[in-house]
Each structure stands twice: as C-alpha cells, then as structure tokens.
Rosetta silent file (secondary structure, phi, psi, omega in degrees, C-alpha in Angstrom):
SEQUENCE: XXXXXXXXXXXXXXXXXXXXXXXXXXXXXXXXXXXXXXXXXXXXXXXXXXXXXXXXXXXXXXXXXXXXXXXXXXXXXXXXXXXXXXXXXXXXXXXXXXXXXXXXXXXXXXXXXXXXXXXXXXXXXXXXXXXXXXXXXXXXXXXXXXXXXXXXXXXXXXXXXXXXXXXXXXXXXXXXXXXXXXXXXXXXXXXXXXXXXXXXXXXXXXXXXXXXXXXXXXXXXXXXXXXXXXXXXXXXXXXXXXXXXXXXXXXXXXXXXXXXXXXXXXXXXXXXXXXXXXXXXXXXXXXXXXXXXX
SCORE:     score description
SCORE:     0.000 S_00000001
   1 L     0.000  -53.194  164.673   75.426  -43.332    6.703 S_00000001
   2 H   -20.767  -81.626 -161.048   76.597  -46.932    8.208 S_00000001
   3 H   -60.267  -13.821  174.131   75.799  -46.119   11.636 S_00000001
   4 H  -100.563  -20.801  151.657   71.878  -44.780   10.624 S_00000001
   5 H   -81.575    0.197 -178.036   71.394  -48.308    8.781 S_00000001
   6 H   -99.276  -41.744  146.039   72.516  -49.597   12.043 S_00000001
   7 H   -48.089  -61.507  157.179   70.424  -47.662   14.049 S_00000001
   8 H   -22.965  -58.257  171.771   67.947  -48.549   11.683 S_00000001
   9 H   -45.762  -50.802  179.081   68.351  -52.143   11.731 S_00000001
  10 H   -59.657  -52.787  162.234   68.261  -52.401   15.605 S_00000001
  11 H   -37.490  -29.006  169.680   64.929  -50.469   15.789 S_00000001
  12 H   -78.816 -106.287 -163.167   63.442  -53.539   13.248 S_00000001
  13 H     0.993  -67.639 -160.663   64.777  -55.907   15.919 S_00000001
  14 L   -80.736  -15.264 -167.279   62.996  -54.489   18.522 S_00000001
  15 L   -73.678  -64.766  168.240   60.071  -53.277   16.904 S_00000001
  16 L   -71.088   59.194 -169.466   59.811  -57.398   15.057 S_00000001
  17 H   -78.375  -19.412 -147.295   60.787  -59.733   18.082 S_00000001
  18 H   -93.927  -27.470 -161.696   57.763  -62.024   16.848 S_00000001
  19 H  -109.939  -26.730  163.631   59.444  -62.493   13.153 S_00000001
  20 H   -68.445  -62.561  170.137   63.063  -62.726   14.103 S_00000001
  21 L   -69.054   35.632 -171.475   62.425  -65.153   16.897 S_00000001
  22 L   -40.706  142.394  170.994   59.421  -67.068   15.145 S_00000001
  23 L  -101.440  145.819 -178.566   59.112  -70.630   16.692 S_00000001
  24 L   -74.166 -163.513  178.645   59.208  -73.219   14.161 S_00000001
  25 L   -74.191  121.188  172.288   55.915  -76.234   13.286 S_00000001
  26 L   -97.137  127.569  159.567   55.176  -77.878   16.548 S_00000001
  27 L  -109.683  167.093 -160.268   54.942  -81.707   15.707 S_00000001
  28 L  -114.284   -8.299 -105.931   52.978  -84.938   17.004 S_00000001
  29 L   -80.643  146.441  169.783   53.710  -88.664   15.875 S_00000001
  30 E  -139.481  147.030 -173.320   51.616  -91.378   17.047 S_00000001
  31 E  -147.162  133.632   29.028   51.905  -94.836   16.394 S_00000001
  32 L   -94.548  162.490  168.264   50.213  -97.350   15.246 S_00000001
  33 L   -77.859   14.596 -167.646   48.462  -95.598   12.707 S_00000001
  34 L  -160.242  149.846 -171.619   45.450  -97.937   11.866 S_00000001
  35 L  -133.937  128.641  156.442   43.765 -100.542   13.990 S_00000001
  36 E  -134.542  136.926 -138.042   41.632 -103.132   12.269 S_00000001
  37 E  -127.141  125.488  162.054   39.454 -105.138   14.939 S_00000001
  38 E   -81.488  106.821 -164.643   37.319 -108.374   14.145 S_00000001
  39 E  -143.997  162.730 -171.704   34.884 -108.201   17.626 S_00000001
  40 L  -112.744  142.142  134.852   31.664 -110.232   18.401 S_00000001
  41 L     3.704  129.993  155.293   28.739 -108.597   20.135 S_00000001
  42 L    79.857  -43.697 -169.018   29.133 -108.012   23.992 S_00000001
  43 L   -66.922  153.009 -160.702   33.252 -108.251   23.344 S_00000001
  44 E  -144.773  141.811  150.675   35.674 -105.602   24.769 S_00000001
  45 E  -124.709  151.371 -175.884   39.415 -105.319   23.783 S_00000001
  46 E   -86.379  157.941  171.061   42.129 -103.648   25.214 S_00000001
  47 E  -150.224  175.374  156.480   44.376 -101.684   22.777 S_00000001
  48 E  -152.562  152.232 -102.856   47.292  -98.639   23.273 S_00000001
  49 E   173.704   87.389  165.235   48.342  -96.047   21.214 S_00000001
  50 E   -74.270  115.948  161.634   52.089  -94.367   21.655 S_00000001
  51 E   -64.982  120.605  178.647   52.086  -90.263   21.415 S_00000001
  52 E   -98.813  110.333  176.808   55.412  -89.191   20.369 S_00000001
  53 L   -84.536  123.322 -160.034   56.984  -85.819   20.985 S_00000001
  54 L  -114.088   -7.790  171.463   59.174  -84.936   18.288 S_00000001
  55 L   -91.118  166.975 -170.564   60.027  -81.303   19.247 S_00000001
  56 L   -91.902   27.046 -163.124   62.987  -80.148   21.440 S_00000001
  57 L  -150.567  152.915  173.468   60.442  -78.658   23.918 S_00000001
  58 L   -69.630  125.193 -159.419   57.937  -79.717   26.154 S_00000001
  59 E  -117.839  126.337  173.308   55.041  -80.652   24.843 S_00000001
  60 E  -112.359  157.773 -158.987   50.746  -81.422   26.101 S_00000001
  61 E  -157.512  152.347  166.106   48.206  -83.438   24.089 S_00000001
  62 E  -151.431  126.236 -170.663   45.084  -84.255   25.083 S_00000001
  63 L   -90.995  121.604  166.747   43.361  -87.614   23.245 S_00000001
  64 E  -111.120  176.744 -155.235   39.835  -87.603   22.008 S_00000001
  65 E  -137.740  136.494 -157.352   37.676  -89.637   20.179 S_00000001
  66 L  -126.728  136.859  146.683   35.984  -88.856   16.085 S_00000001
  67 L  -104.588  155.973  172.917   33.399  -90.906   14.173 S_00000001
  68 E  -141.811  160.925  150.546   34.577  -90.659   10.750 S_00000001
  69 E  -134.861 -178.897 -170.775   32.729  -92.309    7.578 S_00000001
  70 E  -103.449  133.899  173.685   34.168  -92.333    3.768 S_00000001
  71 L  -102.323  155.346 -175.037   32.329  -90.235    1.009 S_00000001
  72 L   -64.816   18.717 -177.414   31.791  -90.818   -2.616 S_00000001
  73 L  -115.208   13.871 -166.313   34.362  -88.492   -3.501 S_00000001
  74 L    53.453   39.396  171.160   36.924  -91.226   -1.281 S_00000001
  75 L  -129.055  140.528  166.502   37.633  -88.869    1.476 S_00000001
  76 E   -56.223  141.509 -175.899   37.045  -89.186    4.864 S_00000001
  77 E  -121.789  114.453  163.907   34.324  -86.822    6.435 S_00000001
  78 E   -68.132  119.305 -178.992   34.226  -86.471   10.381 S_00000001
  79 L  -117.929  146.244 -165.467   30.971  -86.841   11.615 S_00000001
  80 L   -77.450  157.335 -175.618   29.604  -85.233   14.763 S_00000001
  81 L   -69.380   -8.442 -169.562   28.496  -86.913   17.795 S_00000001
  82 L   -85.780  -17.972 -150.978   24.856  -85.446   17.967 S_00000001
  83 L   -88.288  152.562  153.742   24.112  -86.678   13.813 S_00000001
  84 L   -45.539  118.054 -171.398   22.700  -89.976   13.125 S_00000001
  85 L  -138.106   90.199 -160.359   25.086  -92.581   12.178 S_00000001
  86 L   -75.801  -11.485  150.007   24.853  -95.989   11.538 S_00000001
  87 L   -59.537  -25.468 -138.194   28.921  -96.568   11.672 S_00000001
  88 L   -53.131  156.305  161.932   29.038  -94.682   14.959 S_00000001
  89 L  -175.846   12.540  171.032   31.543  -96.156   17.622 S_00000001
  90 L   -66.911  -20.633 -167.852   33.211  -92.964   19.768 S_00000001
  91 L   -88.914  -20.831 -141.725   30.252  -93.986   22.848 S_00000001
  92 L   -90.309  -28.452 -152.291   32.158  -97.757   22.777 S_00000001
  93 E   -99.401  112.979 -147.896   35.412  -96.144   23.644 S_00000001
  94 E  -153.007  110.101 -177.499   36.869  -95.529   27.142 S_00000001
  95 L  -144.507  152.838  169.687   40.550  -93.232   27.597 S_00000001
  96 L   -80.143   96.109  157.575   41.491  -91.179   30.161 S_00000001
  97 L   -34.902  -42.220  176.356   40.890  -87.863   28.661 S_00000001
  98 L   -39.463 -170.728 -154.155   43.285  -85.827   30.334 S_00000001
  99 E  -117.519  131.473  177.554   46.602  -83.698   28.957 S_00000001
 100 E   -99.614  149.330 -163.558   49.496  -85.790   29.012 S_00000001
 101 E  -140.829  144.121 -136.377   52.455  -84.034   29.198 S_00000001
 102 E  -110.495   98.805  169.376   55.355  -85.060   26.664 S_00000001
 103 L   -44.472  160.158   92.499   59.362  -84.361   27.515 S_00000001
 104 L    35.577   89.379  166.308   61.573  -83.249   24.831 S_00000001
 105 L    65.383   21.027  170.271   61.867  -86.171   22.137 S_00000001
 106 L  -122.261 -167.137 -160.163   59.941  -88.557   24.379 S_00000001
 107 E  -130.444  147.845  179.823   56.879  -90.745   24.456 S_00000001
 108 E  -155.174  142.163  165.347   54.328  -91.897   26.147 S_00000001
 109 E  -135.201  157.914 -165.043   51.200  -94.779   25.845 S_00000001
 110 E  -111.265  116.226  161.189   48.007  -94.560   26.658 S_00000001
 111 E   -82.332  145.148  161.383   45.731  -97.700   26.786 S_00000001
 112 E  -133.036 -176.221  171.952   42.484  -97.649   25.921 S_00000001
 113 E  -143.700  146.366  174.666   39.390  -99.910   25.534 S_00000001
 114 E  -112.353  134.303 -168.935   36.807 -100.733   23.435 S_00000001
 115 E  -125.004  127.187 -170.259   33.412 -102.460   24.792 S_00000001
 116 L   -88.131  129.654  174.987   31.360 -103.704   21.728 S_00000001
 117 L   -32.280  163.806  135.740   27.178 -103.030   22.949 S_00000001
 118 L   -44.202  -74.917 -176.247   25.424 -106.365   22.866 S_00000001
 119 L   -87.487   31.190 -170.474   23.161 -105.097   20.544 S_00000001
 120 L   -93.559  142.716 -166.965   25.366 -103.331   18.486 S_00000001
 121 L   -54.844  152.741  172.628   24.412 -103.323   14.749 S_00000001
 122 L   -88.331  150.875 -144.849   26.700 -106.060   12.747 S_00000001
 123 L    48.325 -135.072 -167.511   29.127 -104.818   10.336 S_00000001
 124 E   -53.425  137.851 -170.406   30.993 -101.712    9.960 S_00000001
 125 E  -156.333  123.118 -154.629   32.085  -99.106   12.455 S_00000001
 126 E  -136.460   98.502 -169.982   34.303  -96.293   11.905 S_00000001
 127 E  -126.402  163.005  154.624   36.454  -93.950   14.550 S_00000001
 128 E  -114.943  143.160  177.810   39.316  -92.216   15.501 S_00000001
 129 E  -130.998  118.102  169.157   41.806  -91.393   18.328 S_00000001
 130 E  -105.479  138.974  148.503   43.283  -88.075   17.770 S_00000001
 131 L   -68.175  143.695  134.711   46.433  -86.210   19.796 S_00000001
 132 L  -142.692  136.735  175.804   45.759  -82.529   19.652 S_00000001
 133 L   -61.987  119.315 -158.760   48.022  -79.680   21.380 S_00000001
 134 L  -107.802  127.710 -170.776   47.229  -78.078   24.001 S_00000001
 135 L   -65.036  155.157 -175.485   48.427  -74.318   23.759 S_00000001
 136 L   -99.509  -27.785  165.587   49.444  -72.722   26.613 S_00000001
 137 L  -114.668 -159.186 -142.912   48.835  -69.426   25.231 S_00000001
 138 L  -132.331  147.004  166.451   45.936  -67.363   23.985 S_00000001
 139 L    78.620   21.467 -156.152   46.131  -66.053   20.352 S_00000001
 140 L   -80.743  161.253 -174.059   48.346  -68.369   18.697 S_00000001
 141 L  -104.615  146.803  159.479   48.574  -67.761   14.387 S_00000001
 142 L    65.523  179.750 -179.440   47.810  -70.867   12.206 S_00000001
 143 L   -55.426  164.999  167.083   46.354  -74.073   13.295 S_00000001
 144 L   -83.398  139.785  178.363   46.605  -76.285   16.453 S_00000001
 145 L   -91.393  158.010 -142.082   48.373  -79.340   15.474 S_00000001
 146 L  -175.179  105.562  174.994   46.222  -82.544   15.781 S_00000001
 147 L  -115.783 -170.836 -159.668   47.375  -86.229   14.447 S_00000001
 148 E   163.979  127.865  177.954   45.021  -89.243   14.603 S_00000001
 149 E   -91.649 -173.825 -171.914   44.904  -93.352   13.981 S_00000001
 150 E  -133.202  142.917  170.149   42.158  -94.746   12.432 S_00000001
 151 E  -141.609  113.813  177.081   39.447  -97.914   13.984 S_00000001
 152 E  -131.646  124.800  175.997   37.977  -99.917   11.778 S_00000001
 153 E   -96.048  137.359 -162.982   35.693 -102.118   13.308 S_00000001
 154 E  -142.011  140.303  178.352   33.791 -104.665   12.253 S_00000001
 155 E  -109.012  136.334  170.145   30.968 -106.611   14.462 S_00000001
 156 L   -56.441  148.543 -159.296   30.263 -110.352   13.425 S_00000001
 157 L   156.452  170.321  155.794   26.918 -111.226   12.400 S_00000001
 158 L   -44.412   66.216 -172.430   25.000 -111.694    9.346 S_00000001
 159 L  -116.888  154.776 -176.134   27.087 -109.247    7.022 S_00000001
 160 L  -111.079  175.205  169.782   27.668 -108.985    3.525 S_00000001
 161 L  -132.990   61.405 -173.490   30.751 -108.569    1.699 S_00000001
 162 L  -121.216  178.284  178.947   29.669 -108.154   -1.208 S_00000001
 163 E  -144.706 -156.919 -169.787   30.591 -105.690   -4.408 S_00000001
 164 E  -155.864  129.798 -161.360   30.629 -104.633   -7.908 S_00000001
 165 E   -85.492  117.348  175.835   33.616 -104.180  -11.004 S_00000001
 166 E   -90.557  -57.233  168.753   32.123 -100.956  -11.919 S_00000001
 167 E  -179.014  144.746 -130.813   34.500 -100.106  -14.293 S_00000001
 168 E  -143.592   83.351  163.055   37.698 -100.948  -15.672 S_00000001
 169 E   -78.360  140.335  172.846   39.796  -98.009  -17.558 S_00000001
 170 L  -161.092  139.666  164.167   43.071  -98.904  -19.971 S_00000001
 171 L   -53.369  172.704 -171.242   43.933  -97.288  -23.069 S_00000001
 172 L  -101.756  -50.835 -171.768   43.506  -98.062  -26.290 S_00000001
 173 E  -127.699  130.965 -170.836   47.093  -96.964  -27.822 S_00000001
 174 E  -129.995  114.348 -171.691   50.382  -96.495  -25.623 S_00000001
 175 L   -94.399  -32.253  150.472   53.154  -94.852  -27.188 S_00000001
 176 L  -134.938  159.843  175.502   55.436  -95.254  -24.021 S_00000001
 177 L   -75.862  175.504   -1.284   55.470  -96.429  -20.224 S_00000001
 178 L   -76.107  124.539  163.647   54.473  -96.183  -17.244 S_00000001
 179 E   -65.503   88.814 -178.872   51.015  -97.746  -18.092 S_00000001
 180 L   -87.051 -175.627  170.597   48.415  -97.283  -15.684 S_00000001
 181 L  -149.488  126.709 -158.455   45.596  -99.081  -15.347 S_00000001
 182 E  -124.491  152.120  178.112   42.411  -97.951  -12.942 S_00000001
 183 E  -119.782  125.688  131.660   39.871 -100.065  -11.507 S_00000001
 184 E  -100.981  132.810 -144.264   36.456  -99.229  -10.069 S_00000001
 185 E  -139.298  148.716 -162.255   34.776 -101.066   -7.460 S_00000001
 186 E  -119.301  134.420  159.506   31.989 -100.321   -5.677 S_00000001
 187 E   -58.153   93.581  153.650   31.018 -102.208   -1.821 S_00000001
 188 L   -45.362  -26.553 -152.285   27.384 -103.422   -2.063 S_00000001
 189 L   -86.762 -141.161 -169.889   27.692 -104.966    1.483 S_00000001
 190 L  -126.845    5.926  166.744   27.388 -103.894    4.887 S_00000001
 191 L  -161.623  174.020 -160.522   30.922 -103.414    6.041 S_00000001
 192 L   -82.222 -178.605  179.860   33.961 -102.796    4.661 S_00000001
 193 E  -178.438  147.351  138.771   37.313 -105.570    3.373 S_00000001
 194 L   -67.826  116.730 -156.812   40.360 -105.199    1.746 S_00000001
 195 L  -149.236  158.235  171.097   40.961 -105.601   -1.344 S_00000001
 196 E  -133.063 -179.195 -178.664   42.932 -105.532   -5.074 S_00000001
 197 E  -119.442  144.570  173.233   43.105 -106.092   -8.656 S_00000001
 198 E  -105.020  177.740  173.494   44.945 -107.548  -10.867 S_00000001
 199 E  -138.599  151.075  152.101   45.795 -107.065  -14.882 S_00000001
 200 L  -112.019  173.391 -157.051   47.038 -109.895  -17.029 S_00000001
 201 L   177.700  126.195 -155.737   48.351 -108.755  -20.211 S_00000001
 202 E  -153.304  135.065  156.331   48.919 -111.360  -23.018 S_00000001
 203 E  -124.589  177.969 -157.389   50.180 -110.713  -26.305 S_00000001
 204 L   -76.541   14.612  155.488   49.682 -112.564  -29.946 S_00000001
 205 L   -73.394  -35.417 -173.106   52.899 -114.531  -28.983 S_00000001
 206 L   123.965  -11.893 -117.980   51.331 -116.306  -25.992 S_00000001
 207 L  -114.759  122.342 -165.915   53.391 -114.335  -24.012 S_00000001
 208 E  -123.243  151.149  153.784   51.677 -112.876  -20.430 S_00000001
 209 L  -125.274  133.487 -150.327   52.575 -110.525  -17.904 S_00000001
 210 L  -110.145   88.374  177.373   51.023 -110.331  -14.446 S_00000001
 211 E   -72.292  117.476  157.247   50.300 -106.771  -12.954 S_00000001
 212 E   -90.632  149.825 -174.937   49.104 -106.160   -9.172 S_00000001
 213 E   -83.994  168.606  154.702   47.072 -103.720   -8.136 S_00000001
 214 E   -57.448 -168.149 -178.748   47.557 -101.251   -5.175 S_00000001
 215 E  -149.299  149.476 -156.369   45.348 -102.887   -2.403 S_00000001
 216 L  -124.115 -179.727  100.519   42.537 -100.290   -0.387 S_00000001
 217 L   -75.484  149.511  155.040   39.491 -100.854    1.793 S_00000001
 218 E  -118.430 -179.123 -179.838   36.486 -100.385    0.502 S_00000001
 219 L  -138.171  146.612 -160.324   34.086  -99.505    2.527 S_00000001
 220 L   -29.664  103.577  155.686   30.397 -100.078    2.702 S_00000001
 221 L   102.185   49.183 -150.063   28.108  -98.309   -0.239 S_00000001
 222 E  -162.999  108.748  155.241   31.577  -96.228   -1.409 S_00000001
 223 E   -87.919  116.598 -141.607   32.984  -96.426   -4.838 S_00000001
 224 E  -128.077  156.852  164.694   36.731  -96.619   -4.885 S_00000001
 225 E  -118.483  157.960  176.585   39.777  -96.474   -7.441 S_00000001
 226 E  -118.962  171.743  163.129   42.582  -99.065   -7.374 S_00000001
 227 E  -162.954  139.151  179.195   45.287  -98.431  -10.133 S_00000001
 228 L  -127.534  128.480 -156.166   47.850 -101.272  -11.325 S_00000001
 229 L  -117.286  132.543 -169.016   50.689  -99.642  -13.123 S_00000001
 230 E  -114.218  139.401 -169.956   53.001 -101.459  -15.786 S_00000001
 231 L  -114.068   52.130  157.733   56.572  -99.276  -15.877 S_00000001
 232 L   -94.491  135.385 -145.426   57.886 -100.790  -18.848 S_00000001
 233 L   -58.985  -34.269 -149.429   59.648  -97.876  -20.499 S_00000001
 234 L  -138.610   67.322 -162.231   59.090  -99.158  -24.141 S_00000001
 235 L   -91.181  145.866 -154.262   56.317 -101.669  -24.793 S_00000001
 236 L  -146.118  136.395  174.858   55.707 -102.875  -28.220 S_00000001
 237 E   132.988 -174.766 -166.619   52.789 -105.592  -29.396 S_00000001
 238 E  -142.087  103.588 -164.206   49.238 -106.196  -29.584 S_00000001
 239 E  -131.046  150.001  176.283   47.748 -107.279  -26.159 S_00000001
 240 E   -91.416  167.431 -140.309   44.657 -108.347  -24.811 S_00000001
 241 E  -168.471   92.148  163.241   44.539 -106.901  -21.152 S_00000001
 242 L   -78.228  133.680  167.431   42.555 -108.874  -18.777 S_00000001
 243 E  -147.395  140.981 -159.212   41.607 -107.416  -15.183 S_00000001
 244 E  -111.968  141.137 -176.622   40.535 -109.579  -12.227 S_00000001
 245 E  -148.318  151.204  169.245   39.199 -107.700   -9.030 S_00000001
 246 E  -133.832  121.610  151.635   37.775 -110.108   -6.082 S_00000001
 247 L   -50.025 -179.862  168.890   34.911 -108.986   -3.327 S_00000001
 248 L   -82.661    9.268  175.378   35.093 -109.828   -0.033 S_00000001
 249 L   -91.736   -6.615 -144.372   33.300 -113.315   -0.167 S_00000001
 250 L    72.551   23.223  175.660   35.634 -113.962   -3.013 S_00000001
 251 L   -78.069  137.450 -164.382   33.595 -113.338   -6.132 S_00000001
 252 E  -108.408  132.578 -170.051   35.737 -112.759   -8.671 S_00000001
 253 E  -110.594  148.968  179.862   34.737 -110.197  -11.668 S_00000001
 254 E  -140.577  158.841 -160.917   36.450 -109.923  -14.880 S_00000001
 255 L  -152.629   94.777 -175.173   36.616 -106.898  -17.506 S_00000001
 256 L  -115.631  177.771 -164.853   38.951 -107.160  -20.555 S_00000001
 257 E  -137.263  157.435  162.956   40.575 -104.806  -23.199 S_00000001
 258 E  -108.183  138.294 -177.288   42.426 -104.799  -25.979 S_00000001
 259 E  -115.221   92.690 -146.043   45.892 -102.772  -26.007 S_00000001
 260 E  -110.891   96.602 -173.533   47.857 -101.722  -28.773 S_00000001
 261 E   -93.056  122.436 -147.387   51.488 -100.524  -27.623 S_00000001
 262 L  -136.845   67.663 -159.842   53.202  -98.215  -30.210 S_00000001
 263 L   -69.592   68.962 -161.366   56.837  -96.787  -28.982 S_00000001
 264 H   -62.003  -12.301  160.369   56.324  -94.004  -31.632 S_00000001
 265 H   -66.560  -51.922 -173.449   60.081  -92.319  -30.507 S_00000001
 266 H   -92.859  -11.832 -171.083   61.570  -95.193  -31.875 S_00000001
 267 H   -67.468  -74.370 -139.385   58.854  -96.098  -34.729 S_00000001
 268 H   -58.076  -49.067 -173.096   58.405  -92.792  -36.321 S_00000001
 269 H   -76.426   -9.318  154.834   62.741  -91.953  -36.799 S_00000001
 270 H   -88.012    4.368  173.769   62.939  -95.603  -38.120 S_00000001
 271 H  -109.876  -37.831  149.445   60.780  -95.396  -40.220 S_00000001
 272 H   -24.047  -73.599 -162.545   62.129  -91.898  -41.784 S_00000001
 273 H   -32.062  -69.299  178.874   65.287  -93.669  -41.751 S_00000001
 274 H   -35.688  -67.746 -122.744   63.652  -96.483  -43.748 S_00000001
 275 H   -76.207  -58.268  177.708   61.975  -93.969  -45.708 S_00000001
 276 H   -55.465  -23.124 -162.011   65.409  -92.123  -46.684 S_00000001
 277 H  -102.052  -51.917 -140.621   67.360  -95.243  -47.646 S_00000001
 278 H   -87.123  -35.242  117.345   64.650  -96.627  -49.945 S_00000001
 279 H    -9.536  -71.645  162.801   64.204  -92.813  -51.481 S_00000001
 280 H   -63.294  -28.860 -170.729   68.116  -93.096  -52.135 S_00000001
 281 H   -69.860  -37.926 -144.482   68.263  -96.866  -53.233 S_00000001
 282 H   -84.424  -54.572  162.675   65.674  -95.428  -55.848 S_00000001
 283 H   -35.731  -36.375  178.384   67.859  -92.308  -57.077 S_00000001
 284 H   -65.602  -68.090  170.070   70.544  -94.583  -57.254 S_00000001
 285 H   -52.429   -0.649  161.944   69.130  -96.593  -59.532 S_00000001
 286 H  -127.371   26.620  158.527   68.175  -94.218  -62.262 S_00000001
 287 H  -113.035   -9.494  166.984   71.426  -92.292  -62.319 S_00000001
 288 L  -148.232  153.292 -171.530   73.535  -95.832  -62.649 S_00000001
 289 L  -119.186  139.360  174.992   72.924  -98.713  -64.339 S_00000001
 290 L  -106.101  140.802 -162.283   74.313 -101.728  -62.815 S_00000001
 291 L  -120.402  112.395  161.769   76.028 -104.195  -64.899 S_00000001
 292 L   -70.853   91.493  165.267   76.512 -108.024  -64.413 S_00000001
 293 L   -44.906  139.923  155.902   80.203 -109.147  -65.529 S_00000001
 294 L    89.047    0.000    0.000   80.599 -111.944  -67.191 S_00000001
C-alpha cells in the first residue's frame, strides 16, 4: 500500500512540475517616487530615476512614459496619448527607451529630461515614468509587473491657486477616541498645491487643543478629503471645534462645530454605581432610625 502512494506521489511530481516548482512575485523598486518641478516656459531640466532589482535573478525593464490626471472619485486615471488633454506632458519627455538589464539585487539610473514647449499652457501638468518587465517568455499567468513615479509639473504664468472649504464633517456626540475629523476642499484654480487643515478644539474651560491635518495635493477642479484625527482614548467636555484649511494663495477658510464628548464606558457604570448607593442610603434609612446622643 506504501509503495502505490509512492508511486502515486511521484507521478503528481511529474505530471505538476509547474506547481511544485512555481516561481515566486517578480519585483521592481524605483526611487524617487514623486518629482515636483516649478519650470518657466522654454525651460528644460535634467532629472534621474534609480530602477532597483530586488529579485535573486536577472531581471529587464523597459521605461515609458503615462499622462495621468486625478478624478472626482480621487483616483488617478491614465490617460492615452491620442485623447485630448489639457495636463498632457509625456511629448516633453526624452529617455532612452530601451530594456535595461538589472543583475541580481542591483540597480541602475537612467537620466532623463524634460523640455518645457515655449508655448506650453501655464499651470498644471501631470505624467509618469513607469518600469515594466520584460518577459522573456510567451504565456506567462497573472500580470506583468510595472512600478511608476509620479511628475507633477507646474508651468509659471498667470495661474490661480485658488479653492473652496466645501465641507467640514465632525460629530456631534463622541463616546470614545480616536476622533476623526474630515475636511473637503475643492481646487478652483488652474494647477494643483499642497495643502492641510487644521482643527482647534476649545472647551468651556478655555482650554484648546491643536489638531493637524494629513497634508495632500489638490489638484486642479478635483474635490479632495483631508482627515485630522484626535486619539485621545477618553475625552470628556463640551467643545467648540474650529477647522482652518488654507488655498494655495493663502486664503484661509473657517468652518466650526460644536462637540459634545461623552465616555459613556465610564459614565453609564458610575452612574449605576451612584444609582445603587443612593437606592441603599434610602433603604437604610427606613429600616433604622438614627439617633443623636446626647
């Protein structure tokens, strides 16, 4: 019986070669991951970009170039080179396309350059430089892998930076932390800036605490969330809850709340508690009469 699971067994081997020896997730790193470029009209900068192999095996890439813009749901969309675009900036771009070929754990960088038109519209412009792997074989399962930095460009000119506090969520009653707090802000202008929010928090003592937001781009005509988070485990008081957001000229918007913080795990069994001793104090008193000496 052994020896016909064994036979068995072997016969899987030989049968499966592809699922016992499976090759693991071929990976990419590239670094840096984000570029953000101030450029004039007519101006050209140099930049480079290290590809990283991270597998024990030799590895080829080949680098291209994306338009990308941001959608109202706050995800990037890739857009193709034949569509209209008024961000466009992949013809601007100059790399040696060819497949670079990667040792074992090593590296390699590739300069490229960017030559801004003359005439190129002022404000925002939005690309990519993607790695992607190039297989050697035909028929491969699952995806190609493909990593990719981000260029955000911006050309000087008459641009605006300007936005809008859209809207400003915070609860009303908080029984415990972590508190968040979300901000929405919309870009009015014509190119994108970074930017964040703050919360103040003041209670009927006098007493304030100063929240920062995460910090984003936003990017032109794109409505974004920010969220500034207060972790205090057990917050107790009655606060008004100011939040400050600034555009990118520096107009500053303000949106406040009122907050009512209510740790009801410690309220509600102190309050039993309370409930129980006053409920006994009373029984006590009509089953003994207490007596003053003297």
């Amino acid at each position: 019986m052994k020896k016909t699971y064994l036979i068995l067994g072997l016969s899987l081997l030989i049968l499966l070669p592809g699922f016992v020896f499976a090759a693991g997730p071929i990976g990419i790193t590239i670094t840096p991951l984000k570029y953000i470029i101030e450029a004039n009209p007519g101006e050209s900068f140099r930049k480079e970009v290290t590809v990283i192999n991270p597998n024990d095996f030799v590895l080829n890439v080949r680098p291209e170039f994306q338009d990308f813009k941001v959608t109202g749901e706050n995800e990037i969309q890739w857009v193709p080179n034949d569509v209209e675009n008024p961000y466009k900036m992949t013809d601007w771009i100059y790399i040696n396309t060819g497949t670079i070929s990667l040792k074992p754990r090593g590296e390699a960088k590739l300069p490229f350059t960017i030559v801004v038109p003359q005439k190129a519209r002022v404000g925002g412009h939005y690309a990519a430089i993607f790695f992607t792997a190039v297989m050697e074989t035909e028929g491969n399962v699952g995806s190609v892998p493909r990593v990719g930095a981000l260029i955000i460009l911006n050309v000087a000119g008459d641009v605006k930076k300007t936005g809008e506090f859209v809207k400003f969520s915070s609860p009303l009653l908080v029984g415990s932390g972590p508190v968040d707090f979300k901000f929405t802000f919309l870009n009015t202008g014509t190119t994108h800036y970074e930017g964040g929010g703050q919360v103040v928090l003041r209670n009927i003592f006098g007493q304030k605490t100063v929240l920062a937001s995460e910090k984003k781009f936003f990017y032109p005509d794109i409505k974004r969330d920010i969220v500034a988070q207060w972790d205090k485990k057990y917050p107790v008081g009655l606060y008004l809850v100011r939040a400050n957001i600034n555009d990118g000229i520096g107009t500053q918007f303000t949106k406040t709340r009122i907050l009512l913080a209510l740790p009801l795990k410690i309220f509600l069994p102190a309050l039993a508690l309370l409930a129980i001793l006053v409920f006994g104090w009373r029984m006590f008193k009509r089953k003994f009469k207490i007596v003053r000496s003297g």
